[in-house]
N, CA, C and O atoms as CSV, one atom per row, in Angstrom:
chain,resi,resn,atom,element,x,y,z
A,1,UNK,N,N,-139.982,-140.715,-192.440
A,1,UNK,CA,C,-141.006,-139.683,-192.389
A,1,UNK,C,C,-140.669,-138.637,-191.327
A,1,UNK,O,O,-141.089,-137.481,-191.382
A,2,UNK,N,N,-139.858,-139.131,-190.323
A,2,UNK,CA,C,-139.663,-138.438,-189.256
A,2,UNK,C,C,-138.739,-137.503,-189.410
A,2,UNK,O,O,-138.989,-136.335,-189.113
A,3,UNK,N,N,-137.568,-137.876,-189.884
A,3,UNK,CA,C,-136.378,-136.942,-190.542
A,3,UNK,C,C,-136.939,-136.006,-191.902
A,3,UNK,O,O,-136.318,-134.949,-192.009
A,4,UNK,N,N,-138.070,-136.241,-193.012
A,4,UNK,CA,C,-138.578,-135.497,-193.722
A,4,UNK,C,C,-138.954,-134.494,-192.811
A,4,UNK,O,O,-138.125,-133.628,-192.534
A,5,UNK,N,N,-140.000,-134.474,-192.334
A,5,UNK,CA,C,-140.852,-133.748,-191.334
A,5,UNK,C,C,-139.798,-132.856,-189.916
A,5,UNK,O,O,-140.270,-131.883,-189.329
A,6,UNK,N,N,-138.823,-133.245,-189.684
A,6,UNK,CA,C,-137.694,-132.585,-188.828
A,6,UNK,C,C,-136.974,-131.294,-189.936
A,6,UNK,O,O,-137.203,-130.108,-189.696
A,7,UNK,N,N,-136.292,-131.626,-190.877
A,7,UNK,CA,C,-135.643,-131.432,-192.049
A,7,UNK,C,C,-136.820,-130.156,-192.368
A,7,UNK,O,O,-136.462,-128.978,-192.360
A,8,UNK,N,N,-138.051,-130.505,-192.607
A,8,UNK,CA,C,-139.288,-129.485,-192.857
A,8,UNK,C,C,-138.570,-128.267,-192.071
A,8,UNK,O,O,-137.733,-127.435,-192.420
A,9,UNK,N,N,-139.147,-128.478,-191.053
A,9,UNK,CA,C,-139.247,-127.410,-189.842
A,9,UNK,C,C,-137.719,-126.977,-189.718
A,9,UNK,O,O,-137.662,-125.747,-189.716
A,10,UNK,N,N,-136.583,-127.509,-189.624
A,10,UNK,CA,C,-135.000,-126.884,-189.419
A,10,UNK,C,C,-135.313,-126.299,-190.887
A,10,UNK,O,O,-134.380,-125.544,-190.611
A,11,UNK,N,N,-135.684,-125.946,-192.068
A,11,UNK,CA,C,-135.607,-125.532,-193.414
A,11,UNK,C,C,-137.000,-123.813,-192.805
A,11,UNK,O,O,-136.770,-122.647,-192.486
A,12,UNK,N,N,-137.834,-124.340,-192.892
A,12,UNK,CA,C,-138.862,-123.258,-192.107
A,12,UNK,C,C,-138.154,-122.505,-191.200
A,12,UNK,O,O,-137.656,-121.467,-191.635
A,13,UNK,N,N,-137.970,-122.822,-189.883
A,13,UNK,CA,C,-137.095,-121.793,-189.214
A,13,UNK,C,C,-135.938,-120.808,-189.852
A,13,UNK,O,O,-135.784,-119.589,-189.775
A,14,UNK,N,N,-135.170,-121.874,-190.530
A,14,UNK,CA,C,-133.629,-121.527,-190.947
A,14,UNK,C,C,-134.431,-120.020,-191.877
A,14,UNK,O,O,-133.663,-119.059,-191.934
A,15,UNK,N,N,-135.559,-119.838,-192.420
A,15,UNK,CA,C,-135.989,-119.012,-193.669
A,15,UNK,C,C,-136.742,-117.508,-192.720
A,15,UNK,O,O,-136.884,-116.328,-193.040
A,16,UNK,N,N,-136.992,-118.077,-191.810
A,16,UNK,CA,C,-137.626,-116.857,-190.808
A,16,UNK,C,C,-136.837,-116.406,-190.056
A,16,UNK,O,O,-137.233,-115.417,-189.438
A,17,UNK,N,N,-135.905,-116.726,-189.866
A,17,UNK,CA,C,-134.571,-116.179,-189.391
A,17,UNK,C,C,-133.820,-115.632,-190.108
A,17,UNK,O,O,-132.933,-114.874,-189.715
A,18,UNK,N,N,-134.078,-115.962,-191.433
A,18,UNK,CA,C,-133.147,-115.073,-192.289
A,18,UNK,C,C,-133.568,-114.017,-192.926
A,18,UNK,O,O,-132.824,-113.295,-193.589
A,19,UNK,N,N,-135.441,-113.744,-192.699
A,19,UNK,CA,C,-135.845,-112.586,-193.002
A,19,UNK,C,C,-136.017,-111.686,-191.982
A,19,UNK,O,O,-136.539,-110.604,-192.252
A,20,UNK,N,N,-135.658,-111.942,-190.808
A,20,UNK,CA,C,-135.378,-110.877,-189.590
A,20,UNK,C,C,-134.294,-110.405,-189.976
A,20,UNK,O,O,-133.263,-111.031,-190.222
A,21,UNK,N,N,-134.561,-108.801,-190.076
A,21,UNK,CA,C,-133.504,-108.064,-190.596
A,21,UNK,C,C,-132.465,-107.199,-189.392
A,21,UNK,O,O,-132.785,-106.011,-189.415
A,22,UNK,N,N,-131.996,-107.308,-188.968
A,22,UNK,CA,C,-131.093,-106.802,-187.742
A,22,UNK,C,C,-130.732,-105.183,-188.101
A,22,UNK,O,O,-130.292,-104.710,-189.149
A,23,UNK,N,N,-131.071,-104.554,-186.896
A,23,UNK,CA,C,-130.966,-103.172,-187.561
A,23,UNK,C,C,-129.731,-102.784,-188.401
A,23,UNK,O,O,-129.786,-102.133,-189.443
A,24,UNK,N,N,-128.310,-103.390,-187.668
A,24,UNK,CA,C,-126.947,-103.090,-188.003
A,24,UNK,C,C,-126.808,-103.612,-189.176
A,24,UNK,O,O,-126.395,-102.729,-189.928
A,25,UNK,N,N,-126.977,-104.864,-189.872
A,25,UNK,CA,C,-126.868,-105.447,-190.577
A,25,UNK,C,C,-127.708,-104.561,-192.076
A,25,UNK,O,O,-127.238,-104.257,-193.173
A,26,UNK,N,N,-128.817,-104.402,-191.605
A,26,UNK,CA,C,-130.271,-103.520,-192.307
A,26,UNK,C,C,-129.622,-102.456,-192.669
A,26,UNK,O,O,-129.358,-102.285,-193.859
A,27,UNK,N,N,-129.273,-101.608,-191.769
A,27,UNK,CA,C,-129.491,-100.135,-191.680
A,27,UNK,C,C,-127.705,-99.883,-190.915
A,27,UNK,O,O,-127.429,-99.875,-189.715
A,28,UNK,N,N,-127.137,-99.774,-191.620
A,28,UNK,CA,C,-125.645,-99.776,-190.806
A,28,UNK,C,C,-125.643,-98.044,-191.120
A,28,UNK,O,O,-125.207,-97.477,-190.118
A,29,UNK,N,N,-125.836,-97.515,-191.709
A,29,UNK,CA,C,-125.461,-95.847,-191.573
A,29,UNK,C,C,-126.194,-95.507,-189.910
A,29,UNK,O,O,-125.652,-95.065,-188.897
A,30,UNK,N,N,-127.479,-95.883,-190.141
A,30,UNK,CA,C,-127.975,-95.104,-188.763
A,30,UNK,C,C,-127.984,-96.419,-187.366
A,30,UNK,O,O,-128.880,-96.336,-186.526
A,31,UNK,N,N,-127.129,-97.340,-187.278
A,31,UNK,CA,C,-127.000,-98.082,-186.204
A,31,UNK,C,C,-125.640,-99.097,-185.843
A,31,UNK,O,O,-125.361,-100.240,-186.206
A,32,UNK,N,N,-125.071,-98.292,-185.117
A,32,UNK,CA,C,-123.748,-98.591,-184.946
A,32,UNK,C,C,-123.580,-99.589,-183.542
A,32,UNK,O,O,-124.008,-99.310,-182.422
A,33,UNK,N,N,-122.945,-100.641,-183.877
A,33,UNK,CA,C,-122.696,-102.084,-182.893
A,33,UNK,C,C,-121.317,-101.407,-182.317
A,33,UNK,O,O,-120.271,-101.381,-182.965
A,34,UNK,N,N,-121.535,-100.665,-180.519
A,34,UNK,CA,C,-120.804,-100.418,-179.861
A,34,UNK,C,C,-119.871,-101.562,-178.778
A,34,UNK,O,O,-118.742,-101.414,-178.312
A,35,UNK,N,N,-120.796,-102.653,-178.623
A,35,UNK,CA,C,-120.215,-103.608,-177.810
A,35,UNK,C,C,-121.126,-104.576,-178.399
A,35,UNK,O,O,-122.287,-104.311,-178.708
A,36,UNK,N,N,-120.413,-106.007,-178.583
A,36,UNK,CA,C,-120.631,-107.641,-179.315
A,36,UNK,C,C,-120.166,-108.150,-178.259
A,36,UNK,O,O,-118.986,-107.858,-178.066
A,37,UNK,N,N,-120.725,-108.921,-177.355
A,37,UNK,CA,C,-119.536,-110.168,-176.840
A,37,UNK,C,C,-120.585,-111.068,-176.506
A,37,UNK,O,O,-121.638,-110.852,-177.106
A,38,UNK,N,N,-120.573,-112.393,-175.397
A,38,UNK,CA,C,-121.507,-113.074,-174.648
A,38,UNK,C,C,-122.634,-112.937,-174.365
A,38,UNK,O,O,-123.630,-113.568,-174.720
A,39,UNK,N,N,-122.438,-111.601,-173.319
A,39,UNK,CA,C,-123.669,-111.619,-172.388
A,39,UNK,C,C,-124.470,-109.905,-172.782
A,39,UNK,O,O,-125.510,-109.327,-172.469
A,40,UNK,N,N,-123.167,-109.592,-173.693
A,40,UNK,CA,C,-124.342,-108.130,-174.356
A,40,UNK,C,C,-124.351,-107.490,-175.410
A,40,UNK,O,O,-123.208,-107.122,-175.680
A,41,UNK,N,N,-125.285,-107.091,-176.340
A,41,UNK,CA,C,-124.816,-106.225,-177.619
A,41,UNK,C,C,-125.478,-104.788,-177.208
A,41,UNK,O,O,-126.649,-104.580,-176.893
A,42,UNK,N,N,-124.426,-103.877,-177.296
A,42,UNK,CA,C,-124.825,-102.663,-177.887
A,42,UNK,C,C,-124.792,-101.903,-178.821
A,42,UNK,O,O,-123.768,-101.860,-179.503
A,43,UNK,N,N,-126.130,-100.913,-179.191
A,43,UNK,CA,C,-125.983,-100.597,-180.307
A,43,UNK,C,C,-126.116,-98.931,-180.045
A,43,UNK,O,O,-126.647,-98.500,-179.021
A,44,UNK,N,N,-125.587,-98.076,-181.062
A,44,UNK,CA,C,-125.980,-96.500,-180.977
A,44,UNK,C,C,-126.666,-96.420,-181.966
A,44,UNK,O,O,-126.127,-97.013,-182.900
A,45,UNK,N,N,-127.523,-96.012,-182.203
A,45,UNK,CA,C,-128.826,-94.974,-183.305
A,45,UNK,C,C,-129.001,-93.503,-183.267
A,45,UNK,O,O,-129.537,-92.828,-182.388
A,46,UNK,N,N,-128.423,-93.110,-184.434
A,46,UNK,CA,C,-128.611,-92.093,-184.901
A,46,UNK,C,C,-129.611,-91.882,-185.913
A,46,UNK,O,O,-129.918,-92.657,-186.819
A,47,UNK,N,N,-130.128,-90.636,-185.632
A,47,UNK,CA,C,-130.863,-90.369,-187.016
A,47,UNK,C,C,-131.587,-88.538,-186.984
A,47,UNK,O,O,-132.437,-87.952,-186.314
A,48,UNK,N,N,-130.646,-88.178,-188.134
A,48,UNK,CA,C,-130.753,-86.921,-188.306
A,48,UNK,C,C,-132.271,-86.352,-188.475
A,48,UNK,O,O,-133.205,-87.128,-188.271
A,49,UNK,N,N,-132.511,-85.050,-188.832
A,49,UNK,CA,C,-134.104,-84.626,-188.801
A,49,UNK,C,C,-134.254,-84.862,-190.093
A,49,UNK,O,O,-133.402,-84.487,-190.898
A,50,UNK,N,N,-135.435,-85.562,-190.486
A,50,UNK,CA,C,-136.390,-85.684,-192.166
A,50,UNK,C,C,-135.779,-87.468,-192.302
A,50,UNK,O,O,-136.460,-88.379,-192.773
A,51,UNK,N,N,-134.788,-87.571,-191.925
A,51,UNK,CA,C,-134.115,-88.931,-191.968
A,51,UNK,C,C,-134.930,-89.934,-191.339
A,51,UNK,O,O,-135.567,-89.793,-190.296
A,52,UNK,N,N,-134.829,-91.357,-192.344
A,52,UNK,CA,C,-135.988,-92.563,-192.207
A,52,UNK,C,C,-134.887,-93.859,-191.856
A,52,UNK,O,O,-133.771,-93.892,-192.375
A,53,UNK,N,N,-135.350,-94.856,-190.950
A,53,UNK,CA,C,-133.790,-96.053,-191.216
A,53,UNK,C,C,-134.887,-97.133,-192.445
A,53,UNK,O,O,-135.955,-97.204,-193.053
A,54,UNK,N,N,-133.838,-97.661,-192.205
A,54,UNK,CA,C,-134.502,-99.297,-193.507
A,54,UNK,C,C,-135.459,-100.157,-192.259
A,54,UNK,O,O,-135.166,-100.116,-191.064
A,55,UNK,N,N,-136.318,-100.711,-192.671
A,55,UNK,CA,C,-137.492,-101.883,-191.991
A,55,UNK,C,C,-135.875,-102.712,-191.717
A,55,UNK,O,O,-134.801,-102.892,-192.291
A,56,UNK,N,N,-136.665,-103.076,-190.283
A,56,UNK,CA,C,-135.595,-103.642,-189.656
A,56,UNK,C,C,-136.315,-104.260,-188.409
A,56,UNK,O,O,-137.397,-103.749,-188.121
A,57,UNK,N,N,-135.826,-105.368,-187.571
A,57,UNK,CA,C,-136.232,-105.658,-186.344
A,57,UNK,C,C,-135.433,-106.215,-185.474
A,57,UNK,O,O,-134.320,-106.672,-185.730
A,58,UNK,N,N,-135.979,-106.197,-184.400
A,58,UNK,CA,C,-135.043,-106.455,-182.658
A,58,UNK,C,C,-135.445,-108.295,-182.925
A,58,UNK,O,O,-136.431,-108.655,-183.568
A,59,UNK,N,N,-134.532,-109.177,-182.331
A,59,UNK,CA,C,-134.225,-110.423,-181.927
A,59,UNK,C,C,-134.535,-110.841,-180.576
A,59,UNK,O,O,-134.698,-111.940,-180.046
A,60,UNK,N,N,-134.576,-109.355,-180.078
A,60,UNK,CA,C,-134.967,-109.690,-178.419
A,60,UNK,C,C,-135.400,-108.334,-177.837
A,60,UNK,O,O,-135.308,-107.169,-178.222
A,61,UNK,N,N,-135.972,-109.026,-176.617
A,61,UNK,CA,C,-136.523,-107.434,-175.987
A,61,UNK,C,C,-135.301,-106.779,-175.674
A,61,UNK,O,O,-134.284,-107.425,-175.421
A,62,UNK,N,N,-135.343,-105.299,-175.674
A,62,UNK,CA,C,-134.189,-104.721,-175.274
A,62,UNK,C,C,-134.217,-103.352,-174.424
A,62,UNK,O,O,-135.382,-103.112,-174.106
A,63,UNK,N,N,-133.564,-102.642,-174.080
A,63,UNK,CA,C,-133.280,-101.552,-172.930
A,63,UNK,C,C,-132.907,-99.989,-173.870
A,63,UNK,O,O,-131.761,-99.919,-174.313
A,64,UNK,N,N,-133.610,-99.107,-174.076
A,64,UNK,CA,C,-133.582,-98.187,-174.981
A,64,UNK,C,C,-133.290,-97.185,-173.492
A,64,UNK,O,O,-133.959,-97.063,-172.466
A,65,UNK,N,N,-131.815,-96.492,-173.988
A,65,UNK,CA,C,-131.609,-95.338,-172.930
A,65,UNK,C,C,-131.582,-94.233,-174.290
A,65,UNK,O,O,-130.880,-94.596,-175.234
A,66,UNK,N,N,-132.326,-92.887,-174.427
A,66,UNK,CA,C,-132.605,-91.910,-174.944
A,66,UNK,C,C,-132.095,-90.481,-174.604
A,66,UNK,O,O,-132.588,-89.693,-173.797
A,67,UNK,N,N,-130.707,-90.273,-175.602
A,67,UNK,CA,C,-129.420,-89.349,-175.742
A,67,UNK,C,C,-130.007,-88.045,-175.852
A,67,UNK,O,O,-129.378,-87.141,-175.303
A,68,UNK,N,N,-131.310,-87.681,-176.570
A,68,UNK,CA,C,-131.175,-86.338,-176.865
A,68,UNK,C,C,-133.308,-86.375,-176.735
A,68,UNK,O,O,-134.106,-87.301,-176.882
A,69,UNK,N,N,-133.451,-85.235,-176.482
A,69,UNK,CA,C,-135.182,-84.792,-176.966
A,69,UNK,C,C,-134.961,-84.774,-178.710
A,69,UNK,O,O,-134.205,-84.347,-179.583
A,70,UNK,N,N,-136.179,-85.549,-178.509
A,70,UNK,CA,C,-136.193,-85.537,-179.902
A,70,UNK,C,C,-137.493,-86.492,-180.456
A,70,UNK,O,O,-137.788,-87.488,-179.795
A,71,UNK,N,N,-138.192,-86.188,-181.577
A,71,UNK,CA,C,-139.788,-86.331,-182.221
A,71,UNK,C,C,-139.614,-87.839,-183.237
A,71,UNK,O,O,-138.981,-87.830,-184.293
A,72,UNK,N,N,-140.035,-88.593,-182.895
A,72,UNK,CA,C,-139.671,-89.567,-183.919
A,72,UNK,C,C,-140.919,-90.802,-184.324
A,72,UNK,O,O,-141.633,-91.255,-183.429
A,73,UNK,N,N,-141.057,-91.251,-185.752
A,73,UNK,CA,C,-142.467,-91.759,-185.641
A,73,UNK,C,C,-141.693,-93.535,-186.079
A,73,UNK,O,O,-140.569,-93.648,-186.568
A,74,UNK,N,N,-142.555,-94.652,-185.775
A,74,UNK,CA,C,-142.579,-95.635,-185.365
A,74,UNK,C,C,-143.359,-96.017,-186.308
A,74,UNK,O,O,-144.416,-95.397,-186.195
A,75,UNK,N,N,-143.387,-96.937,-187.450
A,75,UNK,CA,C,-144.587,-97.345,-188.418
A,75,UNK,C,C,-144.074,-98.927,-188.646
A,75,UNK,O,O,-143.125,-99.232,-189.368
A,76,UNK,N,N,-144.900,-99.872,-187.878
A,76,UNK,CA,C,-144.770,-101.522,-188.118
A,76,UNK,C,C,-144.937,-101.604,-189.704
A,76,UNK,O,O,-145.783,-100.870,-190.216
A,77,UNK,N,N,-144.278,-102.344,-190.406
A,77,UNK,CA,C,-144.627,-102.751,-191.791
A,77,UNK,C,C,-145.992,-103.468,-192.071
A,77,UNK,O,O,-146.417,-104.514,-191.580
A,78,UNK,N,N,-146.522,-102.691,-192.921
A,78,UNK,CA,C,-147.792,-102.993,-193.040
A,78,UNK,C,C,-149.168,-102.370,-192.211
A,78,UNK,O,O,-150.371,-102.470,-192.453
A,79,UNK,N,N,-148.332,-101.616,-191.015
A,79,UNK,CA,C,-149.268,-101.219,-190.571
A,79,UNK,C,C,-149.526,-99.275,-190.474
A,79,UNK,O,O,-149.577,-98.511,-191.438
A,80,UNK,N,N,-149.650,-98.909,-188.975
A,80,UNK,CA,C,-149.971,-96.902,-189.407
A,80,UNK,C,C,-148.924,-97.231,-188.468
A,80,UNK,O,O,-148.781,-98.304,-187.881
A,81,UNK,N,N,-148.045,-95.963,-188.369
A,81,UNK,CA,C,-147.213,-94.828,-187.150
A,81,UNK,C,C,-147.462,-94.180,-186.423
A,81,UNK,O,O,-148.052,-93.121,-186.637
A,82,UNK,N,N,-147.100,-94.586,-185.310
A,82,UNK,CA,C,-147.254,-93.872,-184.268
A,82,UNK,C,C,-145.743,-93.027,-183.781
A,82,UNK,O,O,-144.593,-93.453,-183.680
A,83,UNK,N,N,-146.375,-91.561,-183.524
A,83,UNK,CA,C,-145.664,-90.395,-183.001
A,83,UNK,C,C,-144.902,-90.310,-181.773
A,83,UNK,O,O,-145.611,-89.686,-180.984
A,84,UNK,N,N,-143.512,-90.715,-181.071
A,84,UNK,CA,C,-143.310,-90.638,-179.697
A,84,UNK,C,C,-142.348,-89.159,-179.499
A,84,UNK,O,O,-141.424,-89.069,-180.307
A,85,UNK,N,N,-142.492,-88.020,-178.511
A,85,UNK,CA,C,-141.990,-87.764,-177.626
A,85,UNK,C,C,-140.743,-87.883,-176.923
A,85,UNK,O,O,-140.781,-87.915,-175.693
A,86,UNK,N,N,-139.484,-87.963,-177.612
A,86,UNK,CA,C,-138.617,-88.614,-176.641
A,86,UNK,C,C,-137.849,-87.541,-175.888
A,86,UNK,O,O,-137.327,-86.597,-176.479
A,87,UNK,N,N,-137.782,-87.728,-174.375
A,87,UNK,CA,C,-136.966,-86.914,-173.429
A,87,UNK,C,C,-135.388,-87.901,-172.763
A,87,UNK,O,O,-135.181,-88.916,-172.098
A,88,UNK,N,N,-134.505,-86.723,-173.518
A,88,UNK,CA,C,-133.389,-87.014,-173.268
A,88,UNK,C,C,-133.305,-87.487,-171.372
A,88,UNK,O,O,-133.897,-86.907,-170.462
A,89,UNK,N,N,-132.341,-88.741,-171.252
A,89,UNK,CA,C,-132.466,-89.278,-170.161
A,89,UNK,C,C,-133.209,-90.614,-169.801
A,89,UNK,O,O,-132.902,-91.358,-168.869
A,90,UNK,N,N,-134.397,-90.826,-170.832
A,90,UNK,CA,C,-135.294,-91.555,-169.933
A,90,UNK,C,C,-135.064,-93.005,-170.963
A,90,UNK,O,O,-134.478,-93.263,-172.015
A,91,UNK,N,N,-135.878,-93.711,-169.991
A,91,UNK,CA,C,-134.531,-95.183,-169.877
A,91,UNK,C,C,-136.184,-96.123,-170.433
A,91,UNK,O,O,-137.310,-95.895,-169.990
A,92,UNK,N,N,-135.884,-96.937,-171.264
A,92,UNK,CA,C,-137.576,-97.801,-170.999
A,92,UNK,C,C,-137.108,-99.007,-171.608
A,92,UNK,O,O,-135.928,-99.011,-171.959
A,93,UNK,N,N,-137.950,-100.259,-171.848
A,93,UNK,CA,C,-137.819,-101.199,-171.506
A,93,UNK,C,C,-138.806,-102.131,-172.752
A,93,UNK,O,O,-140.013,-102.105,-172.514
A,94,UNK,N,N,-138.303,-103.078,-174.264
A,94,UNK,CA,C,-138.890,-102.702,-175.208
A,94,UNK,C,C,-139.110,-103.769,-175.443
A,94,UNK,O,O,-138.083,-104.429,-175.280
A,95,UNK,N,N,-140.311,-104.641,-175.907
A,95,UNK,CA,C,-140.625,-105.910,-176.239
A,95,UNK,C,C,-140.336,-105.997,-177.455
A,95,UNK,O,O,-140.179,-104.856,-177.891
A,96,UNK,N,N,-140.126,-107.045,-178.522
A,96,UNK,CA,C,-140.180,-107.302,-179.561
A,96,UNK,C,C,-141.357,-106.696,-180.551
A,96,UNK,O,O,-142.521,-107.094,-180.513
A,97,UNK,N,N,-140.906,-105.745,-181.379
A,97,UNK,CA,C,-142.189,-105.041,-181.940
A,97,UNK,C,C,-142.704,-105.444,-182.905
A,97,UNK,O,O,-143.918,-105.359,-183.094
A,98,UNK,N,N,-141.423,-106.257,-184.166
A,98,UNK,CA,C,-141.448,-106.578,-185.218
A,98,UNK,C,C,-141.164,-106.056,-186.244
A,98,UNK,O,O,-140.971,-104.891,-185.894
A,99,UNK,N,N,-140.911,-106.134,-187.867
A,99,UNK,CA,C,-140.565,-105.461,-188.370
A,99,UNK,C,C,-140.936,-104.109,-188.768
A,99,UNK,O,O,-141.984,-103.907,-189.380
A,100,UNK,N,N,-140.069,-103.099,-188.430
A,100,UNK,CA,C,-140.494,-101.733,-188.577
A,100,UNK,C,C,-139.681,-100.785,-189.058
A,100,UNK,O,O,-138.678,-101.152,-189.672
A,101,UNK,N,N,-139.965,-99.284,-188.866
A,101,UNK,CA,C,-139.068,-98.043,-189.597
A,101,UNK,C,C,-139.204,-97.034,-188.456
A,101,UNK,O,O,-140.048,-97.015,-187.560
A,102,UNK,N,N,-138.213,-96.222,-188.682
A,102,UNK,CA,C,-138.687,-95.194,-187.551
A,102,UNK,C,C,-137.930,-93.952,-188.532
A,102,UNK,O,O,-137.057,-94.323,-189.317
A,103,UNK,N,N,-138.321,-92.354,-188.454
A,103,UNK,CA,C,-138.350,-91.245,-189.036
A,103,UNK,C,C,-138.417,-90.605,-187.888
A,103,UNK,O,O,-139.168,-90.810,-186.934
A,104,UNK,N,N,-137.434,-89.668,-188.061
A,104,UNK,CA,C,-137.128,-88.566,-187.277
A,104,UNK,C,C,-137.785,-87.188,-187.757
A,104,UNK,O,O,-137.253,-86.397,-188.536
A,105,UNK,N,N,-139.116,-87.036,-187.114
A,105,UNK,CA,C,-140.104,-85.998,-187.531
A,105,UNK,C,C,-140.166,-84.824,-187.049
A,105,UNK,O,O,-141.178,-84.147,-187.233
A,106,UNK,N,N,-139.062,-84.333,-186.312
A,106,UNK,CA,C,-138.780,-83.379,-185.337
A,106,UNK,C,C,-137.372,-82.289,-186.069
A,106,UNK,O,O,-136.732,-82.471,-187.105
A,107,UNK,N,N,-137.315,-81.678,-185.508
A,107,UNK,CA,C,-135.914,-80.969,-185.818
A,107,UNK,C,C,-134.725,-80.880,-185.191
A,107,UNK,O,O,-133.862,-80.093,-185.579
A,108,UNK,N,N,-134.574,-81.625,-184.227
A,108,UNK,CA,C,-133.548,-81.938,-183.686
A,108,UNK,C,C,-132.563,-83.516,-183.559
A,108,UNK,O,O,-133.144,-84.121,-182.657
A,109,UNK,N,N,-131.740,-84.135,-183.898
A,109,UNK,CA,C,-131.228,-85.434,-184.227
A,109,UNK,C,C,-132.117,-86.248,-183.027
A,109,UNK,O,O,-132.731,-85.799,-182.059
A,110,UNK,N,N,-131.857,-88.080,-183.664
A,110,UNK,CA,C,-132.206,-88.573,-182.620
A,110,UNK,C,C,-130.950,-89.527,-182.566
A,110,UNK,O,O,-130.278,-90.029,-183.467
A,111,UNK,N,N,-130.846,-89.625,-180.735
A,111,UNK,CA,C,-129.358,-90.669,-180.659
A,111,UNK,C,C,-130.298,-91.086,-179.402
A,111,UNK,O,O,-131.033,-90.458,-178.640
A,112,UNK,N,N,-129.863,-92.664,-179.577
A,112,UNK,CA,C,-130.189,-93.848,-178.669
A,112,UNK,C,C,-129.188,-94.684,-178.278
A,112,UNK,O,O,-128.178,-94.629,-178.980
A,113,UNK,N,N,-129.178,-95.231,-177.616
A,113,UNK,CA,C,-128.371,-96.367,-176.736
A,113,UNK,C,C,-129.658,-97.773,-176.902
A,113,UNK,O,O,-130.774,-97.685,-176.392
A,114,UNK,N,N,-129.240,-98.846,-177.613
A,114,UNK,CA,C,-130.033,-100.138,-177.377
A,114,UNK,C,C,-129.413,-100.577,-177.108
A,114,UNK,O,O,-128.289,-100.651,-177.604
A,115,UNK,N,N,-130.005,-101.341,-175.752
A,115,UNK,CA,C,-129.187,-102.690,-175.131
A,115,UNK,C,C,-129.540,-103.907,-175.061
A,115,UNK,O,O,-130.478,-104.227,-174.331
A,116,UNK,N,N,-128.992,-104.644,-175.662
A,116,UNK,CA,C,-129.590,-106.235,-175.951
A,116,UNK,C,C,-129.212,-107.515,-174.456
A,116,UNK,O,O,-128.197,-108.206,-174.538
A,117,UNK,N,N,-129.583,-107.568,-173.971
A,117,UNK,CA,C,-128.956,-108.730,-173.300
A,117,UNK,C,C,-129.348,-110.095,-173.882
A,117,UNK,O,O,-130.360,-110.463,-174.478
A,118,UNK,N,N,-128.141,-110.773,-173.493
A,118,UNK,CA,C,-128.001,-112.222,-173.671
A,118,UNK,C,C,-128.182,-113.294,-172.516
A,118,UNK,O,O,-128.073,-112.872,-171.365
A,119,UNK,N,N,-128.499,-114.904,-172.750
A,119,UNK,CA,C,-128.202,-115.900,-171.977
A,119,UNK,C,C,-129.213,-114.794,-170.708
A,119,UNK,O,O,-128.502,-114.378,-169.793
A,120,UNK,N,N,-130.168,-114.513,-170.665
A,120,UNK,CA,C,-131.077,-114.401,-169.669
A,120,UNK,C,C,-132.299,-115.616,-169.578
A,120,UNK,O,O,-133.153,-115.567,-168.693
C-alpha cells in the first residue's frame, strides 16, 4: 500500500512538472539561454513592439535586469494584465508568478536579462 501510494505522488509530481512550461523551451524565438551551468542560468528576452511570447513560467524566483525603456503587459493565465513601465537600468527581484504571457504594448523593443540562481 505504501509503494502504491509513493508511486501515486512520484506519478503526480512527475505530471506538474511537466506542465511547467520553461520560457526557452515554450517560447525559444523571444528567450534566449545565455549561460546553463551549476550555480546559474541566464536568459535574454526579447520582444519586439505588438509582439506577445507563449504562456510560459519561471521554476524559481529570479533577478530581472531591464536593457531598454519599454511598455509591456503581464496577463497570469486565466486571469487580467497588468501594465508595467519599464526603465532601462533598473534591476528587481521576482517571485514565482506562475503561468503567464507578456506583450510588448509600447513602441519601442523590450530586452531583459533573467537570472536564475541555483543550489541557494
Amino acid at each position: 500500500m505504501r509503494r502504491l501510494l509513493f508511486l501515486a505522488l512520484l506519478v503526480g509530481f512527475a505530471t506538474i512538472t511537466a506542465k511547467a512550461q520553461d520560457p526557452a523551451k515554450a517560447d525559444p524565438k523571444h528567450f534566449k539561454v545565455e549561460i546553463d551551468n551549476a550555480q546559474v542560468r541566464v536568459l535574454r528576452y526579447t520582444l519586439a513592439p505588438g509582439e506577445k511570447t507563449a504562456a510560459h513560467e519561471h521554476a524559481r524566483p529570479h533577478v530581472e535586469v531591464q536593457l531598454t525603456d519599454s511598455k509591456e503587459k503581464t496577463t497570469i493565465v486565466g486571469g487580467q494584465g497588468t501594465v508595467s513601465q519599464n526603465k532601462a537600468g533598473r534591476v528587481e527581484w521576482e517571485g514565482i508568478v506562475g503561468k503567464h504571457s507578456n506583450e510588448n504594448v509600447g513602441d519601442t523593443p523590450v530586452e531583459t536579462i533573467v537570472i536564475e540562481l541555483r543550489n541557494l
